[in-house]
N, CA, C and O atoms as a GROMACS GRO file, in nm:
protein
  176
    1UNK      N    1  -1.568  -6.476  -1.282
    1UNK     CA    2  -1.616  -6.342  -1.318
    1UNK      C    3  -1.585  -6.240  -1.210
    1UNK      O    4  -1.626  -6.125  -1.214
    2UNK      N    5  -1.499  -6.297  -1.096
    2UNK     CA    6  -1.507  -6.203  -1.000
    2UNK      C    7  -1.426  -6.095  -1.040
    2UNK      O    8  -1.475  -5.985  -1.012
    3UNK      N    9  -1.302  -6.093  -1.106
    3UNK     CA   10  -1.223  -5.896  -1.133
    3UNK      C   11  -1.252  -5.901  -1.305
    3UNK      O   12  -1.185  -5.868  -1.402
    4UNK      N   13  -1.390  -5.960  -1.288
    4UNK     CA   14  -1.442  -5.850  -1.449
    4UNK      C   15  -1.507  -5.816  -1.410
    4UNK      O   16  -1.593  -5.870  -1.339
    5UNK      N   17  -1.481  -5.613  -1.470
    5UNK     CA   18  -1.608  -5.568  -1.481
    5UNK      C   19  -1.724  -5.566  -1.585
    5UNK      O   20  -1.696  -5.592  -1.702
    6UNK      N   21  -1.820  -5.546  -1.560
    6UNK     CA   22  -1.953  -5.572  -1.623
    6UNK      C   23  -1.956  -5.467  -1.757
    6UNK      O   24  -2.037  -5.377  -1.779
    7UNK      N   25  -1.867  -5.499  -1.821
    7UNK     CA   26  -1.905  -5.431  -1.998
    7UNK      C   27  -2.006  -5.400  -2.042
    7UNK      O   28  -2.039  -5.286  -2.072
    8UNK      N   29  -2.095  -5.538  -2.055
    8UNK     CA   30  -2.198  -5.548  -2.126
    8UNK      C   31  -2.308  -5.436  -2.084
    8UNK      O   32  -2.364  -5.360  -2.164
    9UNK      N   33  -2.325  -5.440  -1.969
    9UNK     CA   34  -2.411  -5.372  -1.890
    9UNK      C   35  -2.377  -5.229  -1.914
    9UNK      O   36  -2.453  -5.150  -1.970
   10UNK      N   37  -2.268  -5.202  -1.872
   10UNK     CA   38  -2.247  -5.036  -1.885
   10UNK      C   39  -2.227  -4.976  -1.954
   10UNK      O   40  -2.260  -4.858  -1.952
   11UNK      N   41  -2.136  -5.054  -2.082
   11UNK     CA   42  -2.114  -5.025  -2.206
   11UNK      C   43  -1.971  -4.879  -2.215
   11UNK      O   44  -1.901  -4.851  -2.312
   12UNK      N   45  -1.971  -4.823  -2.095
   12UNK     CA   46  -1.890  -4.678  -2.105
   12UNK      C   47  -1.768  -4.723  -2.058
   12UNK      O   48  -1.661  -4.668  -2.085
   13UNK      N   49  -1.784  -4.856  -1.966
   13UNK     CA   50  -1.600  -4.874  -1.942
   13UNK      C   51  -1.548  -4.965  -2.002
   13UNK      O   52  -1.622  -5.051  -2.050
   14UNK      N   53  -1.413  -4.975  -2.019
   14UNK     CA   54  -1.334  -5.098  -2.081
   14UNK      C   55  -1.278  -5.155  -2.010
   14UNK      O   56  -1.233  -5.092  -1.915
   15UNK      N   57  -1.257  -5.260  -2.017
   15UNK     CA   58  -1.196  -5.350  -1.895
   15UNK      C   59  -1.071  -5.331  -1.881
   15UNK      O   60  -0.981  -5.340  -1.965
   16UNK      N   61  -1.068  -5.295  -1.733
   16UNK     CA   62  -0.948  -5.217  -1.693
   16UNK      C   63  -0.830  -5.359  -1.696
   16UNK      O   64  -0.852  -5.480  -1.693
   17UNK      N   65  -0.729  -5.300  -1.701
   17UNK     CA   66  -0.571  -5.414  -1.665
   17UNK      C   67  -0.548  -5.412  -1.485
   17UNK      O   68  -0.553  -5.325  -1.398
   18UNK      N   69  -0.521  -5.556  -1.488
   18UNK     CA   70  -0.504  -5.548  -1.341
   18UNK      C   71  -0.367  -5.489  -1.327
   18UNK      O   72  -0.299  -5.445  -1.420
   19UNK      N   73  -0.333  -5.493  -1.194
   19UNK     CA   74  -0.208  -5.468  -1.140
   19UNK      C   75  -0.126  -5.532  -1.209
   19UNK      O   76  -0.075  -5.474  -1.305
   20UNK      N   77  -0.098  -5.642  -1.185
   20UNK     CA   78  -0.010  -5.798  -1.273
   20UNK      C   79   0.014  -5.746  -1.412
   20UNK      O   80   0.117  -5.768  -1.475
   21UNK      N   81  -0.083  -5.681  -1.455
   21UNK     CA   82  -0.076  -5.666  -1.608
   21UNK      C   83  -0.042  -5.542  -1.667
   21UNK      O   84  -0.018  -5.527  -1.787
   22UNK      N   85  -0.042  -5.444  -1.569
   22UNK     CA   86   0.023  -5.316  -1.593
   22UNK      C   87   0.192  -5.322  -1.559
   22UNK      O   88   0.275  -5.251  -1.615
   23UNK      N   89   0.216  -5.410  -1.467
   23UNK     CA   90   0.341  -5.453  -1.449
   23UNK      C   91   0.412  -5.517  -1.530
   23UNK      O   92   0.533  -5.506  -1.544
   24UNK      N   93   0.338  -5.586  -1.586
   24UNK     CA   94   0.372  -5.688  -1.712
   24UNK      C   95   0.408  -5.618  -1.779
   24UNK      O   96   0.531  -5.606  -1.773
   25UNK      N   97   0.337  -5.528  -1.882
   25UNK     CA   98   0.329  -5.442  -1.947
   25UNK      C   99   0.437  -5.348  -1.955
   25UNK      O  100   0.490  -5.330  -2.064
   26UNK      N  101   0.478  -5.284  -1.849
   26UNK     CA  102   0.579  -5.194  -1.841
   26UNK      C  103   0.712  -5.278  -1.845
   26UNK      O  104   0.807  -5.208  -1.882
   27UNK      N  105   0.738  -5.376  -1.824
   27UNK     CA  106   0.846  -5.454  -1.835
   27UNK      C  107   0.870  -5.508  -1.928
   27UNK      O  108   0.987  -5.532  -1.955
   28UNK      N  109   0.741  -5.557  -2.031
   28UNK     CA  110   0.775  -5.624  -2.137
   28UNK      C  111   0.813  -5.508  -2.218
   28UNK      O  112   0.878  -5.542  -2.316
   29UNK      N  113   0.786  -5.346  -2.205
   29UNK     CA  114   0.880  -5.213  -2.280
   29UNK      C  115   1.001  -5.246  -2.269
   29UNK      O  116   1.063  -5.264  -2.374
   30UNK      N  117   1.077  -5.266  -2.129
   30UNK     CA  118   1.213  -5.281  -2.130
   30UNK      C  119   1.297  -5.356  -2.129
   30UNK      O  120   1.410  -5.310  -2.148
   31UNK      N  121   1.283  -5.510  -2.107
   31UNK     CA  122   1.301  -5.587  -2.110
   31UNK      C  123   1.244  -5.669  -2.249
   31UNK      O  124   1.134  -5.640  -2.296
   32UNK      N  125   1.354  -5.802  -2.323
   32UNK     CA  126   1.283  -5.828  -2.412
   32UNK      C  127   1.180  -5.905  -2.403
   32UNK      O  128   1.168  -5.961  -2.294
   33UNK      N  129   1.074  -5.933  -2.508
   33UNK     CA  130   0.977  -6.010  -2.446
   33UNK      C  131   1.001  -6.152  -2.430
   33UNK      O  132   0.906  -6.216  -2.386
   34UNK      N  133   1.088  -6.203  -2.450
   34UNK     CA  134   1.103  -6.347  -2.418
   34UNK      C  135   1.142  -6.389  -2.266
   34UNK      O  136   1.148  -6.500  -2.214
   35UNK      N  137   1.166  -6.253  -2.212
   35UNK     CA  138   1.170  -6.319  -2.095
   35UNK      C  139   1.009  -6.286  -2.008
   35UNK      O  140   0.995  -6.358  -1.909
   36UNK      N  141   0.938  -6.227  -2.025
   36UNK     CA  142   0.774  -6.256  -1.972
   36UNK      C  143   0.733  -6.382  -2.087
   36UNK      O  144   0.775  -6.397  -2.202
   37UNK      N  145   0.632  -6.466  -2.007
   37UNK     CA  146   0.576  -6.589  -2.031
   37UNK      C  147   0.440  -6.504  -1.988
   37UNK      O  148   0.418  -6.451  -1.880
   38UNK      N  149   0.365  -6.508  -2.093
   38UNK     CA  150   0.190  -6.467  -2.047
   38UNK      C  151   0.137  -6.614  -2.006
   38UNK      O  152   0.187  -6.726  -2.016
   39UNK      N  153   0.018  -6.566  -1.958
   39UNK     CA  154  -0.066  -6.739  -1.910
   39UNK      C  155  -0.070  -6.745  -2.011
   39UNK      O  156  -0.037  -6.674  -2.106
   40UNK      N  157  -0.143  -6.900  -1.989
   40UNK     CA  158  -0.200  -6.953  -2.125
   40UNK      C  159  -0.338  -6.893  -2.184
   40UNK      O  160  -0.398  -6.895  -2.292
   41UNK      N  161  -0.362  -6.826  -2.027
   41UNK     CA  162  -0.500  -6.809  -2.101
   41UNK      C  163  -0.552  -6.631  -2.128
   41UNK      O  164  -0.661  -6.577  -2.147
   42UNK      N  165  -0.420  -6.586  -2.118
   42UNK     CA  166  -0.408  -6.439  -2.166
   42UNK      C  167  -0.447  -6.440  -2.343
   42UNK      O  168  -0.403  -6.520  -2.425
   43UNK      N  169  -0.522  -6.349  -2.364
   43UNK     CA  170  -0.555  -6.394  -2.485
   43UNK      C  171  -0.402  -6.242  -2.551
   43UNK      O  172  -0.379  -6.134  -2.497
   44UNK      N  173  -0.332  -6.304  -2.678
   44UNK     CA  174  -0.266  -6.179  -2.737
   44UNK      C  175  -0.138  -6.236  -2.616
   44UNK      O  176  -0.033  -6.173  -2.602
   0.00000   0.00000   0.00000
């Protein structure tokens, strides 16, 4: 639980994307997606 933030509780934020995953993200735009492998335990 340590880089989640507390949803439940605050209810006003959404759980932000880490670094890793904003990176991810922007690459899987330009690049096709077969070449990113998400974890296994990335949900989506």
């Amino acid at each position: 639980m340590a880089g989640k933030t507390p949803t439940a509780k605050t209810g006003k934020k959404t759980a932000q994307l880490t670094l890793k995953e904003k990176r991810a993200a922007k690459r899987a735009k330009q690049e096709p997606e077969s070449f990113i492998k998400p974890r296994k335990g990335a949900a989506g």
